[in-house]
LOSE-406641 format. One record per residue (C-alpha): residue in three letters; chain; x, y, z. Coordinates in pm, 1 decimal. Layout:
// residues N
[Ala; A; [X; Y; Z]] ...
// end
This chain:
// residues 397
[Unk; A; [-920.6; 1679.6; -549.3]] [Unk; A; [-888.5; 1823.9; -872.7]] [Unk; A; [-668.4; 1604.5; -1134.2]] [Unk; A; [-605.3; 1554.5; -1502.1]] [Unk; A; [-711.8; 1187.7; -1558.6]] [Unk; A; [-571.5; 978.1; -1838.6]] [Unk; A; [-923.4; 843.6; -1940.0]] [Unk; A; [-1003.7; 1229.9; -2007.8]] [Unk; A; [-737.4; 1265.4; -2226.8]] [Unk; A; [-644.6; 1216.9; -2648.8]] [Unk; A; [-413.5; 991.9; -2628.9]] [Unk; A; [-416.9; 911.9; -3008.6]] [Unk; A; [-72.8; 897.1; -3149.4]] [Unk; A; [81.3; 1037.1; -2855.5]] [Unk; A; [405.7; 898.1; -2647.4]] [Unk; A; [215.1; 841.8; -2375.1]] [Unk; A; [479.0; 772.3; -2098.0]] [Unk; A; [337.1; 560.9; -1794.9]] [Unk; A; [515.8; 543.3; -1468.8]] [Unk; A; [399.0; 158.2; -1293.8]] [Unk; A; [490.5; -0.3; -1012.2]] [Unk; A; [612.3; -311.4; -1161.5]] [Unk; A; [883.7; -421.1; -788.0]] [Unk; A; [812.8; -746.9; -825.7]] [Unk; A; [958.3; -1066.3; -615.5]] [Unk; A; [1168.4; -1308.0; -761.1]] [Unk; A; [1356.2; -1586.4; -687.5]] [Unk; A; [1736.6; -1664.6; -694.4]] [Unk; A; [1697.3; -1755.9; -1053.1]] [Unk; A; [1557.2; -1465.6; -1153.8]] [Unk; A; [1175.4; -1552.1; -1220.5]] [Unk; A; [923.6; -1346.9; -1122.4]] [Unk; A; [726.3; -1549.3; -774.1]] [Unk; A; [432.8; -1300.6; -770.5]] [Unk; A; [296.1; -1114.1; -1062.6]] [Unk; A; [8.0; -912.6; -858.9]] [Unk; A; [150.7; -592.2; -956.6]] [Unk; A; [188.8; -622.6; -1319.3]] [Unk; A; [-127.5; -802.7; -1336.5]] [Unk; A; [-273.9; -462.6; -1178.6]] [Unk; A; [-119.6; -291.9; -1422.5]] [Unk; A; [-265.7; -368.9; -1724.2]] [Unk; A; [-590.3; -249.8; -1745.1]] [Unk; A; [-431.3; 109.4; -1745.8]] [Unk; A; [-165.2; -11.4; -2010.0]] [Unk; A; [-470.9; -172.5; -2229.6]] [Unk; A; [-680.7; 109.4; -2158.4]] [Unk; A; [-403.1; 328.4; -2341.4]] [Unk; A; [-306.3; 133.0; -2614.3]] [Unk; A; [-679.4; 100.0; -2710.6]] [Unk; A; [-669.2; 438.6; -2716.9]] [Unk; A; [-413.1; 506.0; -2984.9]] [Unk; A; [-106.9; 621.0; -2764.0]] [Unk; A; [243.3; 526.4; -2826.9]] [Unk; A; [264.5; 344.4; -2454.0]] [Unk; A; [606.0; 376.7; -2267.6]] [Unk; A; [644.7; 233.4; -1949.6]] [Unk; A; [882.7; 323.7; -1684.4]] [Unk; A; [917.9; 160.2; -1327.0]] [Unk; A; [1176.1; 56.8; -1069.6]] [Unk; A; [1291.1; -300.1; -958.0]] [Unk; A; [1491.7; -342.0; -606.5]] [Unk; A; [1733.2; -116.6; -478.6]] [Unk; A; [2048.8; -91.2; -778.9]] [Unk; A; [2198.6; 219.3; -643.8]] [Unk; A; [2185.5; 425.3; -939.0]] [Unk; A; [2373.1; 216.0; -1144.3]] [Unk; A; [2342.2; -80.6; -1357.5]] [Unk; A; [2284.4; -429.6; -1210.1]] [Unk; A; [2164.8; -728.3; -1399.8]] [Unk; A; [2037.1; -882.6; -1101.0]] [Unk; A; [1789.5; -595.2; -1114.4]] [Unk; A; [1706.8; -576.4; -1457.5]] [Unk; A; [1324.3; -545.3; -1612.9]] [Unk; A; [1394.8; -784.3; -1868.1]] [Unk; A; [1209.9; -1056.3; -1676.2]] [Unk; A; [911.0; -799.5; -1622.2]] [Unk; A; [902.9; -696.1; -2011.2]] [Unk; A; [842.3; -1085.2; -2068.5]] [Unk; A; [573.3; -1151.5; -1834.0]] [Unk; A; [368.3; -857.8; -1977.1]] [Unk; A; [413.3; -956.3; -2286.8]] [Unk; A; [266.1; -1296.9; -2218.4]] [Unk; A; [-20.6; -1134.9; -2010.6]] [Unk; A; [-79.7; -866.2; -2299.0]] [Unk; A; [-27.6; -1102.8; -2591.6]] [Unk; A; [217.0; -901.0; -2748.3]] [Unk; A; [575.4; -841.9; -2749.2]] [Unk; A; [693.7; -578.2; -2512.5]] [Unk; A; [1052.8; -461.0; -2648.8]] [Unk; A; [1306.1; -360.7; -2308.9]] [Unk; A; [1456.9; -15.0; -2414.5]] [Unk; A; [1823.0; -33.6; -2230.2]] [Unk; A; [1942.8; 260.7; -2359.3]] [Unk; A; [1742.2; 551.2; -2300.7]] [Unk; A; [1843.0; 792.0; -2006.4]] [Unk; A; [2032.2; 1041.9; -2170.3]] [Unk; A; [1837.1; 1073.7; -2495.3]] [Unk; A; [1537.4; 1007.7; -2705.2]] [Unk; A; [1619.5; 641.6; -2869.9]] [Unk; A; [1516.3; 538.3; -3176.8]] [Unk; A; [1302.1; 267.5; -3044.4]] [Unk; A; [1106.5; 524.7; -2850.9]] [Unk; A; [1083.7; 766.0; -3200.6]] [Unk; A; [1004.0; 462.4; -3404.5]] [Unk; A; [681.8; 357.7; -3173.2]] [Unk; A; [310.0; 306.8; -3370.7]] [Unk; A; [-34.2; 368.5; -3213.6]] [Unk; A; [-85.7; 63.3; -3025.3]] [Unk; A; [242.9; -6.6; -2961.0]] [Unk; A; [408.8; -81.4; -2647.5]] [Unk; A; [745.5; -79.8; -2460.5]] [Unk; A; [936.4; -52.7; -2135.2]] [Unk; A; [1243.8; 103.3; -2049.4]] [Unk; A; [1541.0; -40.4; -1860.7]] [Unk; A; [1527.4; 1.8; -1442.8]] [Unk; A; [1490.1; 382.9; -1405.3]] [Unk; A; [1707.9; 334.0; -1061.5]] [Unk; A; [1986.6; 234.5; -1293.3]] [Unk; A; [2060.9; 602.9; -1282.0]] [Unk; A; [2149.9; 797.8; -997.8]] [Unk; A; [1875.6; 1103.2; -1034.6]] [Unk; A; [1564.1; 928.9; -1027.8]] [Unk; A; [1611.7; 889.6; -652.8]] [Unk; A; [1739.1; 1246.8; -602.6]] [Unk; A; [1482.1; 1384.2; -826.6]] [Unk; A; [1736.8; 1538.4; -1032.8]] [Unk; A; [1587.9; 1770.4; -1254.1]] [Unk; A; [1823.9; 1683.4; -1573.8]] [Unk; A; [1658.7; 1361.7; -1575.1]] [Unk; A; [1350.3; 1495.8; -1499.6]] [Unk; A; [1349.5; 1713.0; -1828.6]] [Unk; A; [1471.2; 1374.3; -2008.3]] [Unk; A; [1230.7; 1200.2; -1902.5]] [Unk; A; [959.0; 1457.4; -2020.9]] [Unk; A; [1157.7; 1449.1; -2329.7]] [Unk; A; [1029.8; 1128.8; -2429.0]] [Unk; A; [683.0; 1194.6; -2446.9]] [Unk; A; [378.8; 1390.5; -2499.8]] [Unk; A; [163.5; 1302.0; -2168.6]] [Unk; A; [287.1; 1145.9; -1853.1]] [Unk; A; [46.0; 896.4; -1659.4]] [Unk; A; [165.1; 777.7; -1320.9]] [Unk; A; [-31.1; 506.6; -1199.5]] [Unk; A; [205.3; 398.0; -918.7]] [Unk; A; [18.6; 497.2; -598.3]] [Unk; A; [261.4; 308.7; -385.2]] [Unk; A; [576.8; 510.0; -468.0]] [Unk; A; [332.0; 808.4; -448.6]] [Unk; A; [468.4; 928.3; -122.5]] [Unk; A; [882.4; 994.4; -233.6]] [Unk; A; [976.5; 1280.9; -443.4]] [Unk; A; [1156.7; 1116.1; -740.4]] [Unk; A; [1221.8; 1204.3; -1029.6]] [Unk; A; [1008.8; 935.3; -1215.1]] [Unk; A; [728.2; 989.6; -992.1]] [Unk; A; [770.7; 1387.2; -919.1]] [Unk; A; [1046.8; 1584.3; -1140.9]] [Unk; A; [914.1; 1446.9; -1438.5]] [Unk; A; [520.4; 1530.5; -1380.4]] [Unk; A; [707.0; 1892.5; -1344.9]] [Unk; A; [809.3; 1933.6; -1653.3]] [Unk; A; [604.3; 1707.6; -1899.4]] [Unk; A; [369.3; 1891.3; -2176.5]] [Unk; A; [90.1; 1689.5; -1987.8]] [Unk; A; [92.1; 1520.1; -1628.0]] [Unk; A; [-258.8; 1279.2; -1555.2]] [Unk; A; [-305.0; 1009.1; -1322.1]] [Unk; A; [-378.0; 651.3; -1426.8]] [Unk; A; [-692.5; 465.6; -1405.8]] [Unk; A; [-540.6; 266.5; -1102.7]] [Unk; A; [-376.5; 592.7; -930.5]] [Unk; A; [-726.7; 784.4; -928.3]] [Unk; A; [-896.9; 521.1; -797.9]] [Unk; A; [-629.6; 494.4; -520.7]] [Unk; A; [-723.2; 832.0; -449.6]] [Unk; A; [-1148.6; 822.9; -493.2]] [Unk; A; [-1103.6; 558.8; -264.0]] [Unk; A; [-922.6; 671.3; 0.4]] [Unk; A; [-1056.1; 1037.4; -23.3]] [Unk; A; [-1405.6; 841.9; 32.2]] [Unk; A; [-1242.2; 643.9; 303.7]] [Unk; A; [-1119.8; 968.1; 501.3]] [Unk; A; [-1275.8; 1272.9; 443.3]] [Unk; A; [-1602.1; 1193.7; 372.8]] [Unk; A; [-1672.1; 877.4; 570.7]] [Unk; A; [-2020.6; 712.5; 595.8]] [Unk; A; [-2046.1; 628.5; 1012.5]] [Unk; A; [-1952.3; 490.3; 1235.5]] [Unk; A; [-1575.1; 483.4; 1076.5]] [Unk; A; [-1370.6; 212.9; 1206.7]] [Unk; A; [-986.2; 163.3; 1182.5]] [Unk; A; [-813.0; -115.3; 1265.0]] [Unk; A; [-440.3; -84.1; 1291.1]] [Unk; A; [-212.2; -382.5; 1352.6]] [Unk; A; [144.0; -481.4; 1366.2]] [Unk; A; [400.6; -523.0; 1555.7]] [Unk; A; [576.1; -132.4; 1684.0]] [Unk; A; [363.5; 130.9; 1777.6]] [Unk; A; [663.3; 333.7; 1696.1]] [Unk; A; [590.4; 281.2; 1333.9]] [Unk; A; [260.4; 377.8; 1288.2]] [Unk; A; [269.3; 638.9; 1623.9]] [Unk; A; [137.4; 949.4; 1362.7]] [Unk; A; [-119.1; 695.9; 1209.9]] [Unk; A; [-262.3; 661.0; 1502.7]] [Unk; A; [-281.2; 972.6; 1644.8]] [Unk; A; [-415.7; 1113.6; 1323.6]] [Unk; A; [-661.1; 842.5; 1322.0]] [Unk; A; [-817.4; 975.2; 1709.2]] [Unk; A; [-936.8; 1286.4; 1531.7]] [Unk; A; [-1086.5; 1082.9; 1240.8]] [Unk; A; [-1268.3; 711.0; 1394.9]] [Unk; A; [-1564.5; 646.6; 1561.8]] [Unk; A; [-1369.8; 306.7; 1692.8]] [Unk; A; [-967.8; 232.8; 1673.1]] [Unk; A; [-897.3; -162.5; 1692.3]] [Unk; A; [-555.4; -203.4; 1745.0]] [Unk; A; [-371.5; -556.8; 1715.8]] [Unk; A; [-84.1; -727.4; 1698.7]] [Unk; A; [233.7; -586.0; 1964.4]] [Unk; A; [87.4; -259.6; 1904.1]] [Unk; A; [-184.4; -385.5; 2106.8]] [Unk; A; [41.1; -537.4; 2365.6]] [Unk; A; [170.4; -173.3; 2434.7]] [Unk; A; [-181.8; -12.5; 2440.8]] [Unk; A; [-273.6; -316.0; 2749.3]] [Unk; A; [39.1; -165.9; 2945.5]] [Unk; A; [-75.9; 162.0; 2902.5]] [Unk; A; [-379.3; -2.1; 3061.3]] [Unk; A; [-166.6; -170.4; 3401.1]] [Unk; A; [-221.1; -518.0; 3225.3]] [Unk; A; [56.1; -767.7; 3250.3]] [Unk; A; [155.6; -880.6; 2928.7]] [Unk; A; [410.9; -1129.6; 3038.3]] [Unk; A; [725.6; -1182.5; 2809.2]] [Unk; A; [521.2; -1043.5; 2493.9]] [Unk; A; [647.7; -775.7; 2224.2]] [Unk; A; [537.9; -447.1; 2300.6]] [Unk; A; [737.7; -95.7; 2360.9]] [Unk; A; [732.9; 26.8; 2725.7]] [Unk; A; [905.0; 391.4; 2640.2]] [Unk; A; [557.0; 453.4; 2414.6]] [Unk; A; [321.3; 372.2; 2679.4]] [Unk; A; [229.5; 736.5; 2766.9]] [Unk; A; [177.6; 782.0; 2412.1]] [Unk; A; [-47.8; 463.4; 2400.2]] [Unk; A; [-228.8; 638.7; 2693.6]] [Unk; A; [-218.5; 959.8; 2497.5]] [Unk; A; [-379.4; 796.2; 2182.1]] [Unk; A; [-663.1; 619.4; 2384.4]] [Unk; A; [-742.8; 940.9; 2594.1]] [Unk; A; [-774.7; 1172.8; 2258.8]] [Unk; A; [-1001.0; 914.7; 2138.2]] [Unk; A; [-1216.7; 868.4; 2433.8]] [Unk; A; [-1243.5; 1262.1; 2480.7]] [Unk; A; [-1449.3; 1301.6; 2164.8]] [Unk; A; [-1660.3; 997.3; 2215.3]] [Unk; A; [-1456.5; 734.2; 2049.7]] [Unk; A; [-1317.6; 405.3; 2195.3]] [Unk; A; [-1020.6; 226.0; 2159.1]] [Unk; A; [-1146.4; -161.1; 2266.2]] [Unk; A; [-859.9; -407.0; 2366.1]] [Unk; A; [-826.6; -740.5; 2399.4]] [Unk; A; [-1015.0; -941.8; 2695.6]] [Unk; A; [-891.5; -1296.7; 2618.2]] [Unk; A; [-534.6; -1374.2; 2444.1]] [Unk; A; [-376.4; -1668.8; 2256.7]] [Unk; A; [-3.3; -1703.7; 2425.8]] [Unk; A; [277.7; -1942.5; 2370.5]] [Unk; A; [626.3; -1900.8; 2549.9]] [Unk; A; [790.6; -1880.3; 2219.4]] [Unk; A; [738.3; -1787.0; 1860.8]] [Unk; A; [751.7; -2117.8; 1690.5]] [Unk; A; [460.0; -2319.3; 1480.5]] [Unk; A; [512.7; -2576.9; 1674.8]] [Unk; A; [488.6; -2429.2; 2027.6]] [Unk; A; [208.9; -2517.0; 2241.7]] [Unk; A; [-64.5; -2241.6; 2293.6]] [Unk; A; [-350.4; -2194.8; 2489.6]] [Unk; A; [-627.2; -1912.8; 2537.5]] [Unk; A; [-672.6; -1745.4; 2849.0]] [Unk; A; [-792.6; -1399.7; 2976.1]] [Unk; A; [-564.7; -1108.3; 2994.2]] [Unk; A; [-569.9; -1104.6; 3344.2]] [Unk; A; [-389.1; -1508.9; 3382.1]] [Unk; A; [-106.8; -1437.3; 3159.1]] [Unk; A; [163.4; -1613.5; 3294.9]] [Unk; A; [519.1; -1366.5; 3278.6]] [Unk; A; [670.0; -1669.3; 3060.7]] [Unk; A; [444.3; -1624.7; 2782.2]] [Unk; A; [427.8; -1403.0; 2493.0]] [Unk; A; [58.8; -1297.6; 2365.5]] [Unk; A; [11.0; -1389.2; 1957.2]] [Unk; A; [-326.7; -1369.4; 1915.5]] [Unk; A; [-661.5; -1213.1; 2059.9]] [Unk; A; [-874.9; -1477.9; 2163.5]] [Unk; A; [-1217.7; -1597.0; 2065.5]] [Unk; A; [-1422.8; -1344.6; 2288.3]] [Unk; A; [-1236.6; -1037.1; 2187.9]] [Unk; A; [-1233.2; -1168.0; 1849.3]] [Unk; A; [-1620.0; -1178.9; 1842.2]] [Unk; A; [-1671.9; -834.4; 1953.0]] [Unk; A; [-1445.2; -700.1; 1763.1]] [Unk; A; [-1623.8; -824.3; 1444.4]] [Unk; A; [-1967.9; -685.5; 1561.2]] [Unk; A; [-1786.5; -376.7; 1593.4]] [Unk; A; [-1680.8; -370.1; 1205.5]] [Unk; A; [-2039.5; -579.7; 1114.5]] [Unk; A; [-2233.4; -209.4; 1254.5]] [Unk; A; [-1939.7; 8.6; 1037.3]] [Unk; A; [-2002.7; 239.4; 753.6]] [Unk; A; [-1653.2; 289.3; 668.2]] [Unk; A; [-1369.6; 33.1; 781.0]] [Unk; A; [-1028.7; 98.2; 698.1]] [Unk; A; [-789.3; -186.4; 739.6]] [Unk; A; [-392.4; -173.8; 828.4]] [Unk; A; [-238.0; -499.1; 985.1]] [Unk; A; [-322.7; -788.1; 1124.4]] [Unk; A; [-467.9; -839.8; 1505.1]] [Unk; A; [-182.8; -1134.3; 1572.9]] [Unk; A; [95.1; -1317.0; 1423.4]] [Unk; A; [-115.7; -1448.1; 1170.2]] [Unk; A; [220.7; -1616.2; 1012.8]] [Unk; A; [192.3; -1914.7; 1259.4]] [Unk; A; [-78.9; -2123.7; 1200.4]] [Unk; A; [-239.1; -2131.0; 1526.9]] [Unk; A; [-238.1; -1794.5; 1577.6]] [Unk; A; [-407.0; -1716.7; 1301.6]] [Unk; A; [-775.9; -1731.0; 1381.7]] [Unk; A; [-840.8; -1384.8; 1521.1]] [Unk; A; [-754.7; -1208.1; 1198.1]] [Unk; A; [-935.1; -1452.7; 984.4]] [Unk; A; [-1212.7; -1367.1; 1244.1]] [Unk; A; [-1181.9; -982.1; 1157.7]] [Unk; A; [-1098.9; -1083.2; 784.5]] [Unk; A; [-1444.4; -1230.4; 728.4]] [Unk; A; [-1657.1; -959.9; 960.1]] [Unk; A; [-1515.5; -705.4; 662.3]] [Unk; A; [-1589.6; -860.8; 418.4]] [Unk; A; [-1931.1; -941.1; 567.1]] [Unk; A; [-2009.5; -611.5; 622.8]] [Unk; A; [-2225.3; -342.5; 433.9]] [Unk; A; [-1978.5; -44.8; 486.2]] [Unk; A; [-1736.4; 101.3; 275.1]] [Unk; A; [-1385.9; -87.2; 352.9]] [Unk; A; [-1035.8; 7.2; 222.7]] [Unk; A; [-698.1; -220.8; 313.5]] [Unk; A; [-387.1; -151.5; 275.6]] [Unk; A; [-38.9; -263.5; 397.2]] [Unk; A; [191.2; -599.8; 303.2]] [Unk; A; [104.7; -772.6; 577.0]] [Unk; A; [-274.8; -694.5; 546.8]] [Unk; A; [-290.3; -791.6; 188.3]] [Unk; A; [-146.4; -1117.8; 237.5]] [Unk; A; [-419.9; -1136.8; 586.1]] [Unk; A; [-666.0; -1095.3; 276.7]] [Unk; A; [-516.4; -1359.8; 45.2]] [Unk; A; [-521.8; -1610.1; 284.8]] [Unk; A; [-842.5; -1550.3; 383.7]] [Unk; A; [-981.1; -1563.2; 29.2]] [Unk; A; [-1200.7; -1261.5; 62.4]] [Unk; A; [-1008.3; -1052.0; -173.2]] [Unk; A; [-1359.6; -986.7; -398.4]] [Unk; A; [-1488.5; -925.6; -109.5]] [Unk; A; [-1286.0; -636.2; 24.8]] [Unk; A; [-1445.5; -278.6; -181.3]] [Unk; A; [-1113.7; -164.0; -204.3]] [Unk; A; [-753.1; -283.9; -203.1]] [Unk; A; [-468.5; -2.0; -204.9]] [Unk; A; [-112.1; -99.0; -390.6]] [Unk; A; [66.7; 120.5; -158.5]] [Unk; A; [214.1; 66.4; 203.1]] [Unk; A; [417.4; 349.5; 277.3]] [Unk; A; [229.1; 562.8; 115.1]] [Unk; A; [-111.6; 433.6; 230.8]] [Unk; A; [-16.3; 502.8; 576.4]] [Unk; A; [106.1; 863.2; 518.5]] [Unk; A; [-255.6; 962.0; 280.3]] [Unk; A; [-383.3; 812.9; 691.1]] [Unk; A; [-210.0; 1048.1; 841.2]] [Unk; A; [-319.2; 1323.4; 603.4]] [Unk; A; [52.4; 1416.1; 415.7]] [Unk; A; [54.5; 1514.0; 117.4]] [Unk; A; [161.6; 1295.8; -126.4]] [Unk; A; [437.7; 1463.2; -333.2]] [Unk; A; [360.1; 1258.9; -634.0]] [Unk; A; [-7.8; 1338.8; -625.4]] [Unk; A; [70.6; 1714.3; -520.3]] [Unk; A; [206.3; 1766.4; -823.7]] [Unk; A; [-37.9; 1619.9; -1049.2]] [Unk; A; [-303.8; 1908.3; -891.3]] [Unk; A; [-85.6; 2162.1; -941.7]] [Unk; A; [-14.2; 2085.3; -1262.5]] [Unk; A; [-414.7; 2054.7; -1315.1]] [Unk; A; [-436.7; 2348.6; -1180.1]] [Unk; A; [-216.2; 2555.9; -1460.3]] 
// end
């Protein structure tokens, strides 16, 4: 894939204008309850103001309807990366229909952040006014926000258009080395495991997967569907019935060009969703129709990590059971530590995935963790991303 990266660039006394993913949780107070996305952040921001550019950063925080909301304002975020940069990072509020002074008035080595860009209306619908004011306050554009990579917006998109220069970030091209290693040039056997708990939600994942994997581990209810497909009895557990012919479809595609799709022989099951409920472990076959499955047991657990010990490439999407509840837990800790044991390439991705990883404490050990959900899954599928689609093009001029 042919880019402009920022790394390649002169940023020297340029606006350099950087588009982060900076959606952070917070609390009712306001204060910031998990930093991990600003903290990824600034090696790119560093990385630019040690290079002389004039360092603007844009980014969204929740959903404020184009308008302005102090619940969602970035003031909060401006303070945190100033503690984390050691320097003051000024919050530019008014800036969306012209060039402010604080933006004009910016020295090498400078940095600032401008006010929520979904506190206006057409950053959402791409407009393309405020697209071309956004390009109007700089001299290169850098997005580095991989996991809004997948909406056309104008922050992410429309601007890119229209910018002298449009380059991905240090943290966006690796996104995309990473995942381009991951999926188009795999080292075998490629294994994918995909968990949750629809197969309606990641239905195109996994059928763009069966062309792709050597092995597809599914987990979680999606596995609970794929054992119907299969005439197992699954007892009170969450699965989909309508999507069992396309659970049969997925594992048939698969086993046609010499892949497998291997499910669960033994189960954890509790007859309800609670921490405290009782479980036990039993074999598929002995599920009782008053019990829900929430875990794979011990000795599908096991195989399933020899499976992803013998990978070359392992790519990770959602957890094998409701990890959530303590006792339920142990069959994605199981899987957790075979990746990170093994000697093949493996990429993760997903909310519920990344917090499988944090809990597990293998984070280091994982060779690469994406930033993006939505858009992780749809680079799986093979879409094009429209916020990396543009950046080629405009490499391409």
């Amino acid at each position: 894939m042919s880019i402009i990266r920022m790394t390649d660039l002169d940023l020297r006394g340029k606006r350099v204008l950087i588009r982060e993913d900076l959606n952070v949780p917070q609390d009712d107070d306001g204060s910031i309850t998990d930093a991990t996305r600003i903290e990824a952040s600034l090696p790119t921001i560093q990385k630019a103001m040690e290079m002389g550019g004039k360092v603007l950063l844009m980014a969204h925080l929740g959903r404020p309807k184009g308008e302005r909301n102090a619940k969602y304002s970035l003031a909060p975020v401006a303070k945190r990366l100033g503690e984390l940069l050691g320097t003051e990072v000024p919050l530019i509020e008014d800036w969306y229909d012209q060039v402010p002074a604080e933006v004009e008035n910016l020295g090498e080595g400078q940095v600032a952040l401008l006010e929520n860009v979904r506190f206006h209306p057409g950053d959402t619908e791409n407009d393309e006014a405020f697209s071309k004011q956004m390009a109007a306050l700089c001299d290169v554009y850098v997005n580095d926000a991989f996991g809004t990579a997948h909406r056309a917006q104008a922050s992410t998109h429309g601007v890119a258009k229209h910018a002298p220069v449009a380059a991905a970030g240090p943290l966006l091209a690796k996104e995309i080395d990473s995942l381009t290693a991951a999926l188009e040039n795999p080292k075998r056997p490629l294994v994918a495991i995909v968990g949750g708990a629809k197969v309606s939600g990641k239905l195109e994942v996994l059928k763009a997967l069966t062309d792709k994997v050597d092995q597809l581990i599914v987990g979680g209810g999606i596995a609970n569907t794929f054992l119907l497909a299969e005439g197992r009895n699954i007892g009170g557990s969450l699965a989909e019935p309508d999507l069992v012919d396309e659970a049969k479809g997925v594992i048939e595609a698969c086993r046609n060009k010499g892949a497998d799709v291997p499910l669960p022989t033994d189960v954890v099951v509790a007859k309800e969703f609670a921490a405290e409920a009782p479980v036990r472990t039993c074999a598929v076959e002995d599920v009782q129709d008053d019990e829900m499955i929430l875990d794979v047991g011990p000795d599908t657990a096991a195989r399933f990590a020899e499976i992803v010990k013998g990978a070359g490439t392992i790519l990770w999407n959602g957890p094998l059971g409701a990890f959530e509840l303590p006792k339920c837990a142990e069959g994605t800790k199981t899987l957790a530590h075979a990746i990170a044991d093994s000697e093949g390439f493996s990429a993760a991705g997903g909310g519920d995935t990344l917090a499988a990883i944090a809990m597990t404490g293998i984070t280091e050990r994982i060779s690469y963790i994406s930033t993006g959900g939505g858009a992780f899954l749809e680079w799986v599928e093979g879409k094009k991303l429209p916020a990396i689609a543009i950046l080629e093009e405009r490499a391409a001029e």
